[in-house]
PDBQT receptor file of N, H, CA, C and O in Angstrom, charges set to zero:
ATOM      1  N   UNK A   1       7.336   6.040  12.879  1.00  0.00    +0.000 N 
ATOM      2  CA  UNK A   1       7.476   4.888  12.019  1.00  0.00    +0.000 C 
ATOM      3  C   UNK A   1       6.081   4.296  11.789  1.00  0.00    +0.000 C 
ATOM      4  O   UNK A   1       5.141   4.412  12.575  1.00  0.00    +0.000 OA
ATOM      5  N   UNK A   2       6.060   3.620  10.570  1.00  0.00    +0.000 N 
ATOM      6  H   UNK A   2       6.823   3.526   9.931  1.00  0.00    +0.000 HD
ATOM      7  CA  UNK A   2       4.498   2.940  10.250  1.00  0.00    +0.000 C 
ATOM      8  C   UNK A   2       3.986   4.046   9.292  1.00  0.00    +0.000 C 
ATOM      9  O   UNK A   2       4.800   4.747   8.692  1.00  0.00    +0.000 OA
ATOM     10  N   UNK A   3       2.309   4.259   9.100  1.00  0.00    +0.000 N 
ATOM     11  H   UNK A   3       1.647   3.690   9.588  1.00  0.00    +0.000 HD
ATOM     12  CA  UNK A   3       1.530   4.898   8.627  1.00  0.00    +0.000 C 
ATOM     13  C   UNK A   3       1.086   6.192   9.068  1.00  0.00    +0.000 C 
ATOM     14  O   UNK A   3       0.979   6.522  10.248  1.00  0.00    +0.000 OA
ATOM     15  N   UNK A   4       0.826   6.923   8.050  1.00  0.00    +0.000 N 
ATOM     16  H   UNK A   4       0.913   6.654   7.091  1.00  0.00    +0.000 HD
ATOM     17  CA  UNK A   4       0.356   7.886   8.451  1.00  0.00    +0.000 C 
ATOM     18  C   UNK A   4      -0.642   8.373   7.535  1.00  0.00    +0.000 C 
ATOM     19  O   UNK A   4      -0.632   7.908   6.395  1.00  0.00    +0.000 OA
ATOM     20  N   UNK A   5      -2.007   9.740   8.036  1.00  0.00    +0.000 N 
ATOM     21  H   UNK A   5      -2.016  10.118   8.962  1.00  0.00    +0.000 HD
ATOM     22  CA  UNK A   5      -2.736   9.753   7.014  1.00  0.00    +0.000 C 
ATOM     23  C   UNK A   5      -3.101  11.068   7.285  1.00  0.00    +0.000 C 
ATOM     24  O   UNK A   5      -2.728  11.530   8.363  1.00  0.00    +0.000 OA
ATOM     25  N   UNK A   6      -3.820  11.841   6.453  1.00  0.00    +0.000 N 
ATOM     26  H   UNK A   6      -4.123  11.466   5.578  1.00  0.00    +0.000 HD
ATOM     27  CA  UNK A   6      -3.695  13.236   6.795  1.00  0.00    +0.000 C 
ATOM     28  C   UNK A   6      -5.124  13.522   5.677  1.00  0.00    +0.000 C 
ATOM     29  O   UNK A   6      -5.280  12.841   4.663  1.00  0.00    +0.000 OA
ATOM     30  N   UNK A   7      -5.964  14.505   6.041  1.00  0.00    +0.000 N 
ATOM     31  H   UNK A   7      -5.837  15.057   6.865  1.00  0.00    +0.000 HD
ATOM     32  CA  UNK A   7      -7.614  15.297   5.390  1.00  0.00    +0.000 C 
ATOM     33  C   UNK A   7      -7.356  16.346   5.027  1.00  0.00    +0.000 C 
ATOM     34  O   UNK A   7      -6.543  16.982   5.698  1.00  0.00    +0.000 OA
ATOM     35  N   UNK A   8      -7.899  16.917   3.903  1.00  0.00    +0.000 N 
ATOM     36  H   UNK A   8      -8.560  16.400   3.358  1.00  0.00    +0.000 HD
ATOM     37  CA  UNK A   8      -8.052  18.270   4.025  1.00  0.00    +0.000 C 
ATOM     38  C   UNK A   8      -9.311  18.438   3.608  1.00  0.00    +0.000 C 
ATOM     39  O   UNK A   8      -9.943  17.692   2.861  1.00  0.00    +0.000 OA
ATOM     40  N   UNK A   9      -9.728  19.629   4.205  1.00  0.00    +0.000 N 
ATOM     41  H   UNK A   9      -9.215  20.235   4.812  1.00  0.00    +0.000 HD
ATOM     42  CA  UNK A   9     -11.126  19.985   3.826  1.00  0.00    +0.000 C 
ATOM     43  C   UNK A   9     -11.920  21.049   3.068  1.00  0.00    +0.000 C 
ATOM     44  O   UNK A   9     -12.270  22.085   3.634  1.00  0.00    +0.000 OA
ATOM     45  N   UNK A  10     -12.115  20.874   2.193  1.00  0.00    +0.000 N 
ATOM     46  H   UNK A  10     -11.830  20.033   1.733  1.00  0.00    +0.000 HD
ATOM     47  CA  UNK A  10     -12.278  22.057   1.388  1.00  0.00    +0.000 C 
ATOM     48  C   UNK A  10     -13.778  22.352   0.886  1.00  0.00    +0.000 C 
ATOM     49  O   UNK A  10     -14.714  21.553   0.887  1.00  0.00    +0.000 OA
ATOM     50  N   UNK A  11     -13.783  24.124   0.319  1.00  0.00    +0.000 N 
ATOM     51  H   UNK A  11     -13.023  24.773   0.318  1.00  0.00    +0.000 HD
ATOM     52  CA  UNK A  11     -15.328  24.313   0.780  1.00  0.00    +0.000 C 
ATOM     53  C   UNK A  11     -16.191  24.114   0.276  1.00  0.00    +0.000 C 
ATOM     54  O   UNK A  11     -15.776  23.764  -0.829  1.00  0.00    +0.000 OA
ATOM     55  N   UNK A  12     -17.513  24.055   0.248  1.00  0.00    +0.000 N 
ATOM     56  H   UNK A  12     -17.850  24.339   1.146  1.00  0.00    +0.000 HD
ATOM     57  CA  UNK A  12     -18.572  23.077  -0.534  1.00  0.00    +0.000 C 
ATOM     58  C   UNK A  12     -18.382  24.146  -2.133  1.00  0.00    +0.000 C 
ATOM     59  O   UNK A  12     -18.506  23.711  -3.278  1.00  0.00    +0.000 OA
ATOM     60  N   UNK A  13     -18.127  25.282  -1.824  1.00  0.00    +0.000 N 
ATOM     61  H   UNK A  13     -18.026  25.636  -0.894  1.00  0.00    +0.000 HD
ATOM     62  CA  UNK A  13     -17.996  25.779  -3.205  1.00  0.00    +0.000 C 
ATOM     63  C   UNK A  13     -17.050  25.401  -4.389  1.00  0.00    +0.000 C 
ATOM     64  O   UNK A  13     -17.035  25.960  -5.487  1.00  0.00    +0.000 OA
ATOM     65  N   UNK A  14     -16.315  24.427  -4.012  1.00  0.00    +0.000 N 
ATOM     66  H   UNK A  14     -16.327  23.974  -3.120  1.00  0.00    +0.000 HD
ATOM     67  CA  UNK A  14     -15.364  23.861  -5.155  1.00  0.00    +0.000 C 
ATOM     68  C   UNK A  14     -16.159  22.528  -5.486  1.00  0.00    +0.000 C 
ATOM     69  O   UNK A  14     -16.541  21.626  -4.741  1.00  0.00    +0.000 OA
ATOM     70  N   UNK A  15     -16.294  22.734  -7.026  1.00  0.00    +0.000 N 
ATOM     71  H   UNK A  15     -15.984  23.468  -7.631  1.00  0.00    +0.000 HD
ATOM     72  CA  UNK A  15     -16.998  21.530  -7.334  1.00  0.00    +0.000 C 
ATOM     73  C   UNK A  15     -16.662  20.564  -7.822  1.00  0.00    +0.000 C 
ATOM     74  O   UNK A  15     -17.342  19.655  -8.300  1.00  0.00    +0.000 OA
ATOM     75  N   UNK A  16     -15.011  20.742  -7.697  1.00  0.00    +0.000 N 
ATOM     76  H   UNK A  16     -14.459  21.480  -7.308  1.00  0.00    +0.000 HD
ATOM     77  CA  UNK A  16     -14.141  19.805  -9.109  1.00  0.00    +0.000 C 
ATOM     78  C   UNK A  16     -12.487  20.737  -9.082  1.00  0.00    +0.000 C 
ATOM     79  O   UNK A  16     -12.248  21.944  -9.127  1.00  0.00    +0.000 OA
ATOM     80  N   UNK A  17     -11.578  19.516  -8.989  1.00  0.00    +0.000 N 
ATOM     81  H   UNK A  17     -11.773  18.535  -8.953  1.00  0.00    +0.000 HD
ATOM     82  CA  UNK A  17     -10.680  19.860  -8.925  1.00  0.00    +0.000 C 
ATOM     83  C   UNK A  17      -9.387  18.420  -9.317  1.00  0.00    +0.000 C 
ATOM     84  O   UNK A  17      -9.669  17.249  -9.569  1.00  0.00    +0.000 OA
ATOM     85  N   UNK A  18      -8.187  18.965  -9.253  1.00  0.00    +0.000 N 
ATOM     86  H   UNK A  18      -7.958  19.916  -9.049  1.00  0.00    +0.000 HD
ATOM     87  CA  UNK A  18      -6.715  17.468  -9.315  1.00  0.00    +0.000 C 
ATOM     88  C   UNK A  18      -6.765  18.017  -8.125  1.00  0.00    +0.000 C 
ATOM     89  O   UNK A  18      -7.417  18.970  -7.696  1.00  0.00    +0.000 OA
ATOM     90  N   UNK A  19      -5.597  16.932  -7.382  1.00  0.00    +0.000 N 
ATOM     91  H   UNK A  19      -5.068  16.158  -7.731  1.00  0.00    +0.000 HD
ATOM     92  CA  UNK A  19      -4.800  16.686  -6.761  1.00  0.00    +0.000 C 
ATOM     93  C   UNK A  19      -3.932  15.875  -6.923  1.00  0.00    +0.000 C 
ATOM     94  O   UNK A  19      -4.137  14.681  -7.145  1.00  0.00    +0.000 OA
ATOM     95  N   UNK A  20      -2.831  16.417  -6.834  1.00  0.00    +0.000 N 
ATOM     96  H   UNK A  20      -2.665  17.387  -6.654  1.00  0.00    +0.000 HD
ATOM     97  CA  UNK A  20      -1.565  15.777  -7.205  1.00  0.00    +0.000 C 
ATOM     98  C   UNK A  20      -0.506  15.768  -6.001  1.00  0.00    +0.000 C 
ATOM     99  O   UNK A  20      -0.476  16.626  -5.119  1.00  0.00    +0.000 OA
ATOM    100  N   UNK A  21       0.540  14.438  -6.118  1.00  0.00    +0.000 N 
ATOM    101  H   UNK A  21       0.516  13.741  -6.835  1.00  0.00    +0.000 HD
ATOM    102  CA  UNK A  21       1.196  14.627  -4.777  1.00  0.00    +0.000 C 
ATOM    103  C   UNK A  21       2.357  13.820  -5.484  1.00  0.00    +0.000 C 
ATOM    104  O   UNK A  21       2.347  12.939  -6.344  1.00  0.00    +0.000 OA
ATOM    105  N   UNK A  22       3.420  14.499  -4.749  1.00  0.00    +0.000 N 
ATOM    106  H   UNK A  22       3.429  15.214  -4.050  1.00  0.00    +0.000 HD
ATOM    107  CA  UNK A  22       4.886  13.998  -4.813  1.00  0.00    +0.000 C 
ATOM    108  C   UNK A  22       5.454  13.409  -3.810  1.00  0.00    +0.000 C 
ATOM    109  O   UNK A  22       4.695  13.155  -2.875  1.00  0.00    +0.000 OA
ATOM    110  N   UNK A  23       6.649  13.078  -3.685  1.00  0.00    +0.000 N 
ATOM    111  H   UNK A  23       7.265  13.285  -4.444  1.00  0.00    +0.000 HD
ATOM    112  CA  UNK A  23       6.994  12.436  -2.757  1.00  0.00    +0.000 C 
ATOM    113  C   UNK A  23       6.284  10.891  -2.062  1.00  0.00    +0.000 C 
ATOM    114  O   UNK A  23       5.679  10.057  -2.736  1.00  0.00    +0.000 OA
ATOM    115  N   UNK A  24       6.614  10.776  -0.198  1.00  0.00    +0.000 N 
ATOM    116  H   UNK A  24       7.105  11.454   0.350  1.00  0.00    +0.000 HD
ATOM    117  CA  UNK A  24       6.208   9.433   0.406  1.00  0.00    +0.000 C 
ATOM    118  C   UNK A  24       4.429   9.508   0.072  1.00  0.00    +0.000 C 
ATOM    119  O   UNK A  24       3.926   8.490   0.545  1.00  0.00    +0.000 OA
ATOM    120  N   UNK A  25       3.574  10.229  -0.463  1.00  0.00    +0.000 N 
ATOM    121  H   UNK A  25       3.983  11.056  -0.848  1.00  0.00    +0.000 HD
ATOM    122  CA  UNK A  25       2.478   9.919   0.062  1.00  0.00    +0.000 C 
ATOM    123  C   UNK A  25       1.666   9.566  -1.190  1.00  0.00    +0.000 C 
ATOM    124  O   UNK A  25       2.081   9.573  -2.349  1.00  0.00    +0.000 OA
ATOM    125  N   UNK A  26       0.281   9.216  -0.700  1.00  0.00    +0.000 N 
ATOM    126  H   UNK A  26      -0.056   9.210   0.241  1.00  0.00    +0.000 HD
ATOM    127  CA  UNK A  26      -0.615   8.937  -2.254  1.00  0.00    +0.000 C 
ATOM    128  C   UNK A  26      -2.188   9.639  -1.573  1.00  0.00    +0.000 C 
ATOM    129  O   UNK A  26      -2.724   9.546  -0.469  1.00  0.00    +0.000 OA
ATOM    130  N   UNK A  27      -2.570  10.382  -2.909  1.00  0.00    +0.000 N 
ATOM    131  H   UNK A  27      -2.135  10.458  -3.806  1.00  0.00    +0.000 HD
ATOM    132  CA  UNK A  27      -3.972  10.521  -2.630  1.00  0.00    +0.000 C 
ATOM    133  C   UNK A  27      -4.962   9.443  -2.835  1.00  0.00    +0.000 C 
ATOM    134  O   UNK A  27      -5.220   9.029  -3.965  1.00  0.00    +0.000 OA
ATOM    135  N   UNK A  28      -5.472   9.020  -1.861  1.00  0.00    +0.000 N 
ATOM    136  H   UNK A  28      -5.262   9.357  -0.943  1.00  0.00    +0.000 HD
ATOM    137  CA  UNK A  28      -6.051   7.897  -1.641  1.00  0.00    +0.000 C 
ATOM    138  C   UNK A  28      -7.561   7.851  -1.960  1.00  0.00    +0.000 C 
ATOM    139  O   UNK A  28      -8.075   6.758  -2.199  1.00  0.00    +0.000 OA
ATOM    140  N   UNK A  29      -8.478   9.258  -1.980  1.00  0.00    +0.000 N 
ATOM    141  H   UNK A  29      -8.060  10.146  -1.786  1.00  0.00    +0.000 HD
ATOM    142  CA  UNK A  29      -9.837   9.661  -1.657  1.00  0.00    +0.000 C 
ATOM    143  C   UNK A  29      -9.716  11.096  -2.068  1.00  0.00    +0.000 C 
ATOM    144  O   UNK A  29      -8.781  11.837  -1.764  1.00  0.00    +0.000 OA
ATOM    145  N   UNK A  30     -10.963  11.468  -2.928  1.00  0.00    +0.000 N 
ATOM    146  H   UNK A  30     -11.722  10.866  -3.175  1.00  0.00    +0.000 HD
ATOM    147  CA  UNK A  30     -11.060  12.812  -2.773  1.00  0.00    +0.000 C 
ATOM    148  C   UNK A  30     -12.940  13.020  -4.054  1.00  0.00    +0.000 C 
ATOM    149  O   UNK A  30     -13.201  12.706  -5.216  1.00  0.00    +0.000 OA
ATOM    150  N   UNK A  31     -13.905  13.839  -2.665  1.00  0.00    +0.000 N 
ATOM    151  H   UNK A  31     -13.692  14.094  -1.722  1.00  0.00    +0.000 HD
ATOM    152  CA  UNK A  31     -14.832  13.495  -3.199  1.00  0.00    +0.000 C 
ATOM    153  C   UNK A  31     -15.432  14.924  -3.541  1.00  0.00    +0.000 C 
ATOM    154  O   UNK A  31     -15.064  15.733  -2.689  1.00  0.00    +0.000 OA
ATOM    155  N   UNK A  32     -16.156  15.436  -4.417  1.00  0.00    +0.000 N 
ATOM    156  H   UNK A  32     -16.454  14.780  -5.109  1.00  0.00    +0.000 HD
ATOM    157  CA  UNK A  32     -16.640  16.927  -4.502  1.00  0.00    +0.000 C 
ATOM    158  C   UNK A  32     -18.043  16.704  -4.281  1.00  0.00    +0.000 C 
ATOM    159  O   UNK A  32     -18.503  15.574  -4.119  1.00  0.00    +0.000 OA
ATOM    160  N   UNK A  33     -18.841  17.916  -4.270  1.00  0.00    +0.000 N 
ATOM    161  H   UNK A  33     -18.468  18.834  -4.402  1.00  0.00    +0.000 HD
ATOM    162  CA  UNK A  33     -18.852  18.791  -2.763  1.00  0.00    +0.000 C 
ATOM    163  C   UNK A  33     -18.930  18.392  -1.544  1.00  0.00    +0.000 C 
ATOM    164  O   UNK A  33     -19.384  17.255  -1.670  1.00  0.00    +0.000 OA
ATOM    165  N   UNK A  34     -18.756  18.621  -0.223  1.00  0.00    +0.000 N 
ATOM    166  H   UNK A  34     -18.387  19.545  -0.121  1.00  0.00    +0.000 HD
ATOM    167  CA  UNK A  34     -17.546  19.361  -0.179  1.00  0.00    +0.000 C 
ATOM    168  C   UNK A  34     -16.662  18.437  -0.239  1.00  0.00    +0.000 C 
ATOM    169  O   UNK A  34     -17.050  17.269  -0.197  1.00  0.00    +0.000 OA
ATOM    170  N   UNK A  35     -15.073  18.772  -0.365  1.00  0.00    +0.000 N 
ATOM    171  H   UNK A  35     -14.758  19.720  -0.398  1.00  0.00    +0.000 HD
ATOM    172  CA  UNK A  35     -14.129  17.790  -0.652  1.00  0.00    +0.000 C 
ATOM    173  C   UNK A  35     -13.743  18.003   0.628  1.00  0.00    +0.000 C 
ATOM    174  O   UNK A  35     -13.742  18.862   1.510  1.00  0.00    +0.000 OA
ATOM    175  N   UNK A  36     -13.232  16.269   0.259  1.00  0.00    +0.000 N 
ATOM    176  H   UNK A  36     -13.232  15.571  -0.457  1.00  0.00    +0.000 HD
ATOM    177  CA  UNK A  36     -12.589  15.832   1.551  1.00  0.00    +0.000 C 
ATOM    178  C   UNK A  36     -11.254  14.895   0.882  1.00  0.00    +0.000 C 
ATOM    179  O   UNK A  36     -11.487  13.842   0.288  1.00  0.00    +0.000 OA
ATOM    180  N   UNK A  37     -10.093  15.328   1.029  1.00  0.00    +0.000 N 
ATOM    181  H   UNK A  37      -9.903  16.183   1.512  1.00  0.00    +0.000 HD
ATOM    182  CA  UNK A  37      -8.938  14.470   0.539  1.00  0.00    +0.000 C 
ATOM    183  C   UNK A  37      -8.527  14.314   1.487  1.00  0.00    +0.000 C 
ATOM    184  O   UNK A  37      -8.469  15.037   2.481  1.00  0.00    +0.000 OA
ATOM    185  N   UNK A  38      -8.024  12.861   1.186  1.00  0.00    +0.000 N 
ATOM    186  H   UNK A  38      -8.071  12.274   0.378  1.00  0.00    +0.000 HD
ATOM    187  CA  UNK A  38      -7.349  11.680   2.318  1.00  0.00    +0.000 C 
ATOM    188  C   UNK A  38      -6.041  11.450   1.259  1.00  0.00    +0.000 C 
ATOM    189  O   UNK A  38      -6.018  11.282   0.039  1.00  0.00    +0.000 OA
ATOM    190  N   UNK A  39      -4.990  11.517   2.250  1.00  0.00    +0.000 N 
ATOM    191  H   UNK A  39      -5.009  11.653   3.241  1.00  0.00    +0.000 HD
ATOM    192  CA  UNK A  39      -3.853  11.196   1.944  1.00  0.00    +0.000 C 
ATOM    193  C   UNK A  39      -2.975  10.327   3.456  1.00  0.00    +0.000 C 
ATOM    194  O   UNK A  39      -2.989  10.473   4.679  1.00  0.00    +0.000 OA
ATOM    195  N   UNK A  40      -2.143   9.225   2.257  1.00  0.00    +0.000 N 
ATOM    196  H   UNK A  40      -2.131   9.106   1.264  1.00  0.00    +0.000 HD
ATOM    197  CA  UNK A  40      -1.825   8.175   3.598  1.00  0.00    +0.000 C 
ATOM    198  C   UNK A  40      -0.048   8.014   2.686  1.00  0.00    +0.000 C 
ATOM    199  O   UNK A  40       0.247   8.209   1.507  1.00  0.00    +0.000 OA
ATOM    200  N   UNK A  41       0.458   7.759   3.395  1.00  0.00    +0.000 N 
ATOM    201  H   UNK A  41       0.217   7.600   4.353  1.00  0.00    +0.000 HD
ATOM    202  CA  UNK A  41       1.705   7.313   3.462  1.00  0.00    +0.000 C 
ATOM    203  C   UNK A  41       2.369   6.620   4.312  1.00  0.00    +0.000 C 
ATOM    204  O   UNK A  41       1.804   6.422   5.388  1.00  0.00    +0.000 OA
ATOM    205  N   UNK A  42       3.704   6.060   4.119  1.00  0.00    +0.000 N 
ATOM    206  H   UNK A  42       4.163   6.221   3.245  1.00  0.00    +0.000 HD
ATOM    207  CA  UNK A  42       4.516   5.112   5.088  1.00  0.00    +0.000 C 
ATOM    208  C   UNK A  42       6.027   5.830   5.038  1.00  0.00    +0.000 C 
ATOM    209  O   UNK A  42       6.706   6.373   4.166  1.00  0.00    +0.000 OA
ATOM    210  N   UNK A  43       6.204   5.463   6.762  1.00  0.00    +0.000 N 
ATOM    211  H   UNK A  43       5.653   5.022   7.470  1.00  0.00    +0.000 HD
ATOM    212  CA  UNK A  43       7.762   6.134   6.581  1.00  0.00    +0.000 C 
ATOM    213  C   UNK A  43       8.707   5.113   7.739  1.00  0.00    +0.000 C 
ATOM    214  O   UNK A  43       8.671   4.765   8.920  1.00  0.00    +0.000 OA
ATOM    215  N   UNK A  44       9.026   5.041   7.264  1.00  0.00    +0.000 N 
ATOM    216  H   UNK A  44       9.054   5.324   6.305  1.00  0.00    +0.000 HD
ATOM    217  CA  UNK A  44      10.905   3.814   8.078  1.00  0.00    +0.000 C 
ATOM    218  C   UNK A  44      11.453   5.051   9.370  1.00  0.00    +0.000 C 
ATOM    219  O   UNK A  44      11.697   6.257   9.424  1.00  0.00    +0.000 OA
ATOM    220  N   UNK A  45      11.447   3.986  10.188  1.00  0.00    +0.000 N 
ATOM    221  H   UNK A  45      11.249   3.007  10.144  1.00  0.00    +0.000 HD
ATOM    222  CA  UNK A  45      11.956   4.330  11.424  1.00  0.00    +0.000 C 
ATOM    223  C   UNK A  45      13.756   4.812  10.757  1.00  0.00    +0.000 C 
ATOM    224  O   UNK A  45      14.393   4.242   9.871  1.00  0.00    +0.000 OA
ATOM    225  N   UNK A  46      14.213   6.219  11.714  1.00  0.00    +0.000 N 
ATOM    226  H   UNK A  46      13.696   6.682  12.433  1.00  0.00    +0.000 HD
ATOM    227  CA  UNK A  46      15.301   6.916  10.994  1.00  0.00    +0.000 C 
ATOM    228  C   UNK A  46      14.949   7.459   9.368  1.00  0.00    +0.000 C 
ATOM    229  O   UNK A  46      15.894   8.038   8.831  1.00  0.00    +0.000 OA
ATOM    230  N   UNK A  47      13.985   7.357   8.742  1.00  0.00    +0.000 N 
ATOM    231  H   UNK A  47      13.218   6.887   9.178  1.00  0.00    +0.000 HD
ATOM    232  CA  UNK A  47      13.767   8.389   7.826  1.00  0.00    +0.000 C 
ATOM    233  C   UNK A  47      13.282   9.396   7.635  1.00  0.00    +0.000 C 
ATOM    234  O   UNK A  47      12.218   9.450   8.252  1.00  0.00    +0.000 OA
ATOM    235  N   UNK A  48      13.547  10.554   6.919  1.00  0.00    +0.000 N 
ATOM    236  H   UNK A  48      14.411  10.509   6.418  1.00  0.00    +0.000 HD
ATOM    237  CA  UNK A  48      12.922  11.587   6.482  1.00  0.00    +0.000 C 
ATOM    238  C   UNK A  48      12.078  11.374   5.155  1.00  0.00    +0.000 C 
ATOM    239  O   UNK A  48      12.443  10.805   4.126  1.00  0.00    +0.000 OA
ATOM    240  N   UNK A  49      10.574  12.112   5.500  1.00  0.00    +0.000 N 
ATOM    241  H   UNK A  49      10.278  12.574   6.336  1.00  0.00    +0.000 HD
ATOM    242  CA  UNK A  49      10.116  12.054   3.891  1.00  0.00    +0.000 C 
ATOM    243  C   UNK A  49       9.527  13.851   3.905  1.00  0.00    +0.000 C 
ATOM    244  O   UNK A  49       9.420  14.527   4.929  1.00  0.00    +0.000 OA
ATOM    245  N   UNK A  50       9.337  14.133   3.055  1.00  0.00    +0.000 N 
ATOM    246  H   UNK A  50       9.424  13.584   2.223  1.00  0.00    +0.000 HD
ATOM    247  CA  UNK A  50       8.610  15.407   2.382  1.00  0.00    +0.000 C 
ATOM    248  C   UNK A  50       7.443  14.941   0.980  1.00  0.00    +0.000 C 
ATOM    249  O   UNK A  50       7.611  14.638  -0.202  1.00  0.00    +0.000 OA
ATOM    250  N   UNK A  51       5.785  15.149   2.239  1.00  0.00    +0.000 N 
ATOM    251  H   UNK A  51       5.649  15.395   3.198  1.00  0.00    +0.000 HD
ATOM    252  CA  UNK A  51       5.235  15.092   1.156  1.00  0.00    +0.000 C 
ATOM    253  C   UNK A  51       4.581  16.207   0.560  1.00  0.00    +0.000 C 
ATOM    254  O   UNK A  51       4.517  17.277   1.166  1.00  0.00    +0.000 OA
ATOM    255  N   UNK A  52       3.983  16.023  -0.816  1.00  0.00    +0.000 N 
ATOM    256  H   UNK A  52       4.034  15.154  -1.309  1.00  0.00    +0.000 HD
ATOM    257  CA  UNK A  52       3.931  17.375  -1.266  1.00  0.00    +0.000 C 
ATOM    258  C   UNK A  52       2.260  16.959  -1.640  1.00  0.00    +0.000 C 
ATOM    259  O   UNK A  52       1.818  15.825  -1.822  1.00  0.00    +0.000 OA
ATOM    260  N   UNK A  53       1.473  18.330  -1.690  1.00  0.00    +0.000 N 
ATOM    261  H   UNK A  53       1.832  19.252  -1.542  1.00  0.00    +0.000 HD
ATOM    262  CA  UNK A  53       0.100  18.061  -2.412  1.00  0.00    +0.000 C 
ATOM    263  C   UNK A  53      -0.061  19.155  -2.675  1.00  0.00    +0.000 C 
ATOM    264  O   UNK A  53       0.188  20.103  -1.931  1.00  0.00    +0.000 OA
ATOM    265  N   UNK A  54      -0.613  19.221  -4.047  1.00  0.00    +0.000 N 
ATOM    266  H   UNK A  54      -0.816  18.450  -4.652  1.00  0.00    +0.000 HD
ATOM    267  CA  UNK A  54      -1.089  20.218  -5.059  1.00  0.00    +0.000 C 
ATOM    268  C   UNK A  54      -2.173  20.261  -5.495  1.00  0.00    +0.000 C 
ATOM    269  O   UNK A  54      -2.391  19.525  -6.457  1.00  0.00    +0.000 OA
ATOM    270  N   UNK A  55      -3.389  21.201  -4.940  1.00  0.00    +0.000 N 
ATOM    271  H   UNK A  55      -3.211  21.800  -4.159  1.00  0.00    +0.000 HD
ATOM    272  CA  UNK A  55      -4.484  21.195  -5.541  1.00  0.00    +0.000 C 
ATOM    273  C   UNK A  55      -4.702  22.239  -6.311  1.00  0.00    +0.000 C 
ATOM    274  O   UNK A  55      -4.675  23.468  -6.245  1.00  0.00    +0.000 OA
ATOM    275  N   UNK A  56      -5.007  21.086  -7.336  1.00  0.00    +0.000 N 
ATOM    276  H   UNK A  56      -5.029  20.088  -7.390  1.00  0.00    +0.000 HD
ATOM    277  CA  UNK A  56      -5.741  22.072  -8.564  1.00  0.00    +0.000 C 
ATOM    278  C   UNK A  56      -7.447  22.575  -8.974  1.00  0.00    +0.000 C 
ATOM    279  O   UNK A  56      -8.186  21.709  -9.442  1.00  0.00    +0.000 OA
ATOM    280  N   UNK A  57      -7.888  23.747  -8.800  1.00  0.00    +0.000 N 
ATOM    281  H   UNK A  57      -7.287  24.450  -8.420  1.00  0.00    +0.000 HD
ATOM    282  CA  UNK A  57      -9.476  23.314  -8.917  1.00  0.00    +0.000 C 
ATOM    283  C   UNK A  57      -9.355  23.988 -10.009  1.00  0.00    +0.000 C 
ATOM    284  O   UNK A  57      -8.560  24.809 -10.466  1.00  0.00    +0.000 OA
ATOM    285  N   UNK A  58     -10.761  23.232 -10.492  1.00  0.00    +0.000 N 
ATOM    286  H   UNK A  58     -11.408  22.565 -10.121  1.00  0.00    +0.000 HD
ATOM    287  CA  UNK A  58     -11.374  23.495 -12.159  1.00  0.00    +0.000 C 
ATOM    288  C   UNK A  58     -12.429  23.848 -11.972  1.00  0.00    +0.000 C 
ATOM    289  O   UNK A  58     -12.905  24.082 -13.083  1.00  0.00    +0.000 OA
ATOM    290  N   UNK A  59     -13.395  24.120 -10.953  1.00  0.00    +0.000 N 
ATOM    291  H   UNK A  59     -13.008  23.930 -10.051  1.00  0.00    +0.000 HD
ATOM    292  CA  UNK A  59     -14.732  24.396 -10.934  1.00  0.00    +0.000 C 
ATOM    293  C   UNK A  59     -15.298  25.222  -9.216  1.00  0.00    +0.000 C 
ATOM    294  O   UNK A  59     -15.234  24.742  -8.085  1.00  0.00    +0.000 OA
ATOM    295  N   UNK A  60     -15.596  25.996  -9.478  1.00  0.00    +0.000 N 
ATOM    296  H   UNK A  60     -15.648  26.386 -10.397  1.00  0.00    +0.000 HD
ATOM    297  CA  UNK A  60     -16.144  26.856  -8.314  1.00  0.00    +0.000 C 
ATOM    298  C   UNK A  60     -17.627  27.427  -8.377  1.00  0.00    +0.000 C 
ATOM    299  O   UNK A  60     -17.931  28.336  -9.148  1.00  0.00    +0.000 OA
ATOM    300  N   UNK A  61     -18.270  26.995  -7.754  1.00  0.00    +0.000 N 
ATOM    301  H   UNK A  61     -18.023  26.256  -7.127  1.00  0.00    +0.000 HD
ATOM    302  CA  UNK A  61     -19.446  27.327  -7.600  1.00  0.00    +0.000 C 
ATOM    303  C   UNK A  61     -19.765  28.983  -7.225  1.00  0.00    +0.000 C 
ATOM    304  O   UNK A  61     -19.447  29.240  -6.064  1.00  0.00    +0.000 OA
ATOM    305  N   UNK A  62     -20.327  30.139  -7.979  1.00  0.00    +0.000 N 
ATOM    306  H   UNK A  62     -20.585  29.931  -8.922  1.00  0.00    +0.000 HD
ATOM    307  CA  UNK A  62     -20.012  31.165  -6.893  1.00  0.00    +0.000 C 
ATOM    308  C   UNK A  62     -21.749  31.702  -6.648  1.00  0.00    +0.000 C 
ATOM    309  O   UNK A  62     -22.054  32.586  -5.848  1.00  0.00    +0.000 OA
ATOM    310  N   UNK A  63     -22.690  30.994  -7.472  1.00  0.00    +0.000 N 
ATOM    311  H   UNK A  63     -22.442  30.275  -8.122  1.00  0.00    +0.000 HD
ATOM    312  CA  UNK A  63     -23.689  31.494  -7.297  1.00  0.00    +0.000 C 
ATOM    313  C   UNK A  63     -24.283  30.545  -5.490  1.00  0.00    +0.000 C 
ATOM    314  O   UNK A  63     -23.897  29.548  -4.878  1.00  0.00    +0.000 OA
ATOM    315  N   UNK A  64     -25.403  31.640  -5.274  1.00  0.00    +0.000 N 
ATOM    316  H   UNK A  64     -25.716  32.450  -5.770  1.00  0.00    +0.000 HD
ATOM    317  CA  UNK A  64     -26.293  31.196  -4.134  1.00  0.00    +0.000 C 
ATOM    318  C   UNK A  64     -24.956  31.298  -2.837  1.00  0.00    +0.000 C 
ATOM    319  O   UNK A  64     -25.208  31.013  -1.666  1.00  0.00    +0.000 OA
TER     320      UNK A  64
């Protein structure tokens, strides 16, 4: 019950990307290179949630 928050980390070679999320949570932060998305949500004591996140990248670095 309360908050919760969750990172992902992704590699300096993505230079640009969405993220999108469904459900209890919200993307809160998300910075390029390297990315770092922060996602936080709230959930009620006796509930279930399912959150969802979808990253989309648009840009990849592949030189060097």
């Amino acid at each position: 019950m309360g908050t919760f928050t969750f990172k992902e980390f992704v590699p300096p070679s993505v230079t640009a990307g969405f993220v999108f999320e469904t459900g209890g949570c919200e993307v809160i932060n998300i910075d390029f290179p390297p990315a770092i998305i922060t996602v936080n949500g709230t959930i009620a004591a006796d509930e279930t949630q399912t959150c969802n996140v979808e990253n989309t990248l648009t840009e990849v670095n592949t030189e060097g």
